[in-house]
C-alpha positions as CSV (number, residue, x, y, z in Angstrom):
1,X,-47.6,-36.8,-5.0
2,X,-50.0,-39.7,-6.7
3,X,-50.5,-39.0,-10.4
4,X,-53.6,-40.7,-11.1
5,X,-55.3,-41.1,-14.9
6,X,-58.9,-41.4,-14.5
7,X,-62.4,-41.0,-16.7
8,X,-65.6,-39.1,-15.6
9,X,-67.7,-41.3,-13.3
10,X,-65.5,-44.4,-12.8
11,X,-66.1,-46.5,-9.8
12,X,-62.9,-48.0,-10.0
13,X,-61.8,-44.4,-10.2
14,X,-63.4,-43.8,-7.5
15,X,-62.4,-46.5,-4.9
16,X,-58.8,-44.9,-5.0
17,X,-60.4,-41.5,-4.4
18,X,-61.9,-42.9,-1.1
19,X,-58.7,-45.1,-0.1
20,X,-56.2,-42.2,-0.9
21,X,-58.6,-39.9,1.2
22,X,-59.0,-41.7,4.0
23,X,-55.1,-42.3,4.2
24,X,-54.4,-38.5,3.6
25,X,-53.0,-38.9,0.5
26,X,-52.9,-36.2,-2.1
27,X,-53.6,-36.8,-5.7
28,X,-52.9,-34.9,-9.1
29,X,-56.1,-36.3,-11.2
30,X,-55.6,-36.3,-14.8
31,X,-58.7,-36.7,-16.6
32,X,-59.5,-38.4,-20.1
33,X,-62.3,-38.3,-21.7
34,X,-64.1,-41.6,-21.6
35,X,-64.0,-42.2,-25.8
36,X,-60.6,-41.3,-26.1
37,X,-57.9,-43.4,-24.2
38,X,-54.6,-43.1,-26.3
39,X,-53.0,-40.9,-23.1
40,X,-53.7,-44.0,-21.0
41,X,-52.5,-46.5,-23.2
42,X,-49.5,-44.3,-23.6
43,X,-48.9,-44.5,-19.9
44,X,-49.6,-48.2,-18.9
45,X,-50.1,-50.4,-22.1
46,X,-53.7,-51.1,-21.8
47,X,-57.1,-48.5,-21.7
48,X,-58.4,-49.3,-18.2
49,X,-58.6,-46.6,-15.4
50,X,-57.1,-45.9,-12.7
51,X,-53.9,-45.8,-13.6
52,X,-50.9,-44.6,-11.0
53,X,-47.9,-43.1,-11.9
54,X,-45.7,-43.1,-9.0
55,X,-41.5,-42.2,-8.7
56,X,-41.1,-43.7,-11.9
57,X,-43.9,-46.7,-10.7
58,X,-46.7,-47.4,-12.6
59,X,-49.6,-49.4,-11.1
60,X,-52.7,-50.3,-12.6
61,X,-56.4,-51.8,-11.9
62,X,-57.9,-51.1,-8.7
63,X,-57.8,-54.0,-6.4
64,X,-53.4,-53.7,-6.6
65,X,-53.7,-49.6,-6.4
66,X,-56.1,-50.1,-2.9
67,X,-53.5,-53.1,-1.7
68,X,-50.8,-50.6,-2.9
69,X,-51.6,-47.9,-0.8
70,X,-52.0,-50.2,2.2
71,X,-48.2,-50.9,1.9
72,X,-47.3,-47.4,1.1
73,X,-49.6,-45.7,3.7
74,X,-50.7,-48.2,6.1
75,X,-53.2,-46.4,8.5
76,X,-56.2,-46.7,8.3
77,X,-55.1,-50.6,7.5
78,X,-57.9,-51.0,4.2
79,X,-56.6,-55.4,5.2
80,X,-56.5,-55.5,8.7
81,X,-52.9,-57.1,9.9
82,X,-54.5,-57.6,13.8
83,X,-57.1,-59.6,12.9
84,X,-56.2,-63.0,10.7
85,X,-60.6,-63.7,10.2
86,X,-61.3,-60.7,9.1
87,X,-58.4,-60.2,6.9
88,X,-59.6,-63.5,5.3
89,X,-62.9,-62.5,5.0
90,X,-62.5,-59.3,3.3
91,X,-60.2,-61.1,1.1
92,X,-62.5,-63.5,-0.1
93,X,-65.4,-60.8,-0.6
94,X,-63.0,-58.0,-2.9
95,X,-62.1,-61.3,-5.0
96,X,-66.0,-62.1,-4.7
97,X,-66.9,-58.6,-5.6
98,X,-64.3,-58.1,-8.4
99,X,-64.6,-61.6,-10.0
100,X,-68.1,-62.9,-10.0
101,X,-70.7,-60.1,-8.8
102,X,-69.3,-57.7,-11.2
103,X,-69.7,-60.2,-14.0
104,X,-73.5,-59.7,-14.8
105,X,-73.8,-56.1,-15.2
106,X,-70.6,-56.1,-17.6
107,X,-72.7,-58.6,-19.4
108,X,-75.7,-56.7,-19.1
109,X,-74.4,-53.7,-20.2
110,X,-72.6,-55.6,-24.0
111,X,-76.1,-57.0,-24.1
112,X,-78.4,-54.0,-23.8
113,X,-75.7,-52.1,-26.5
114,X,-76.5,-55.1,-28.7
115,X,-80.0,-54.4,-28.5
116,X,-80.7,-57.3,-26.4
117,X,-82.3,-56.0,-23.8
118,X,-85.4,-57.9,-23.3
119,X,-83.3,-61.2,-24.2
120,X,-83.8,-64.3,-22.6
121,X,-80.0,-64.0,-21.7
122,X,-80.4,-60.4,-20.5
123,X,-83.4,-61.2,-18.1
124,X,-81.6,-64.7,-16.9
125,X,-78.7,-62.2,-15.6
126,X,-80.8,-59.3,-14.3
127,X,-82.5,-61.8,-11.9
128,X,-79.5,-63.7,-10.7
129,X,-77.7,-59.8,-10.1
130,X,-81.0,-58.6,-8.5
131,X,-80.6,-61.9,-6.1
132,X,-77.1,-60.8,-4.7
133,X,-78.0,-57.3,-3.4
134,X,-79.8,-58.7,-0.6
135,X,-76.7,-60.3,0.7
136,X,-75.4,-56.4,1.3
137,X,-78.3,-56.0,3.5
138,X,-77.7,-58.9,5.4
139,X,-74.2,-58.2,5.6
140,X,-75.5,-55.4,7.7
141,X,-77.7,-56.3,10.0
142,X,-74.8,-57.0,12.4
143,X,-75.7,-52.9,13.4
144,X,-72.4,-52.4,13.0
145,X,-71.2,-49.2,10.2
146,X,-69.6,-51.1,7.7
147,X,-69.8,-54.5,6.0
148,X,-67.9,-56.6,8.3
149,X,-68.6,-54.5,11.9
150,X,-67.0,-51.4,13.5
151,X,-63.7,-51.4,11.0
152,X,-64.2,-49.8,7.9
153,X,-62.0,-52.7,5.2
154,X,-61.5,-52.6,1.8
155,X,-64.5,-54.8,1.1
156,X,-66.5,-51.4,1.7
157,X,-64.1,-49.7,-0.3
158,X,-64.4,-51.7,-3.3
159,X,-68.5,-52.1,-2.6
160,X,-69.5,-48.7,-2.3
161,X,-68.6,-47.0,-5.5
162,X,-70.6,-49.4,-7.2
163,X,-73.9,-49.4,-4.9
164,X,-73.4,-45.4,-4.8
165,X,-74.1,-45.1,-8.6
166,X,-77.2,-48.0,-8.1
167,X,-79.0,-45.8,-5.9
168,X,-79.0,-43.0,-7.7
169,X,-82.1,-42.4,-10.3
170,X,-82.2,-44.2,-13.1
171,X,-80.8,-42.7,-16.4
172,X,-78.7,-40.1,-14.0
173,X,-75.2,-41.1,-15.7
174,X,-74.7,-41.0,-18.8
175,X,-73.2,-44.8,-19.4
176,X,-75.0,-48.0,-20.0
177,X,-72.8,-49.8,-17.2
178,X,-74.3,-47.4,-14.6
179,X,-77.7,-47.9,-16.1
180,X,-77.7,-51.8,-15.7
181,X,-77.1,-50.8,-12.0
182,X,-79.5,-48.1,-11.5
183,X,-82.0,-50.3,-13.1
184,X,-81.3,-53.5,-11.9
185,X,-79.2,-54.1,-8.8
186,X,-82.2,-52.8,-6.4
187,X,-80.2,-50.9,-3.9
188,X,-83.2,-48.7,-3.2
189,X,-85.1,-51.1,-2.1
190,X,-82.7,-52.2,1.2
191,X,-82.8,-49.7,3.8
192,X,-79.3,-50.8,5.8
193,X,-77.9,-50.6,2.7
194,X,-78.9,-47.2,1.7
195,X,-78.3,-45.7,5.2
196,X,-74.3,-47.8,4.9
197,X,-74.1,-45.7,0.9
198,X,-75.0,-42.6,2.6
199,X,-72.7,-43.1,5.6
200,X,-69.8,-43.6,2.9
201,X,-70.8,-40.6,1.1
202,X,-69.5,-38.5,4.4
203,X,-66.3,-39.8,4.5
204,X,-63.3,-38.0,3.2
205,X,-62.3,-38.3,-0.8
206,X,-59.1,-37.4,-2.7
């Protein structure tokens, strides 16, 4: 069975839930509490979560646990192996996701802690993250379940933890990462987008 080291209310936690459950994989969560890390670090050699600890394999940060799991449980393929396009294309939105749209709330989020909220700097980045969620909603207009058509991928995978906590009410978390989303990112506001969160919400979890 998975060993997995997680933290309360972790969307990177919370992708490998989804993957592992739509694969049928079990898990054996351990939980940390989200100030105190040392069990973690203990583990892997860095703080971050989730961690896997696997026949004597340890595997760390998200996007390498989802592709991971692919190898080590390949249906339902989260890269689709029929289908060289879309492969591609879901490549290039996970490193789009991971590497640039995730960049403003992180940057948000040291900003508002510093007291910078109403910033120049801070309302430069809450515009230019507010612009990108529209893009979800067009991504879905295709009438088709999930971000790229009828095939669920790992683009909706790594999207939907994210967008999940965005639509819920503001102040519902209790982390300033989830509050730059909740307040910032819109989600509410895009109807496709809402109905593609709720459709994800259905599906199975570990």
């Amino acid at each position: 069975m998975l060993r997995v080291h997680s933290i309360p209310f972790s969307a990177n936690v919370d992708r490998v839930a989804l993957a592992a459950g739509l694969k049928g994989l079990q898990i054996e969560w351990i939980e940390h509490p989200y100030e105190e890390r040392s069990a973690v670090v203990a583990v892997s050699g860095q703080s971050l979560v989730p961690v896997v600890e696997y026949e004597g394999a340890v595997i760390c940060d998200s996007p390498v646990i989802l592709r991971w799991l692919d190898d080590l449980a390949p249906e339902p393929r989260l890269w689709p192996d029929d289908d060289d396009v879309l492969r591609a294309r879901v490549d290039v939105f996970v490193e789009w996701f991971n590497g640039v749209w995730k960049g403003p709330p992180n940057a948000l989020e040291a900003l508002w802690q510093a007291g910078k909220k109403e910033s120049d700097e801070a309302r430069a980045l809450a515009a230019q993250f507010a612009a990108w969620t529209p893009w979800f909603e067009g991504l879905l207009a295709h009438g088709g379940p999930y971000l790229f058509g009828e095939r669920l991928t790992a683009a909706d995978v790594v999207a939907w933890p994210f967008l999940r906590y965005a639509s819920w009410p503001e102040g519902s978390l209790p982390y300033v990462f989830e509050h730059v989303l909740q307040e910032v990112c819109g989600v509410r506001e895009q109807p496709r987008l809402m109905a593609w969160i709720e459709r994800l919400e259905e599906l199975p979890r570990a």
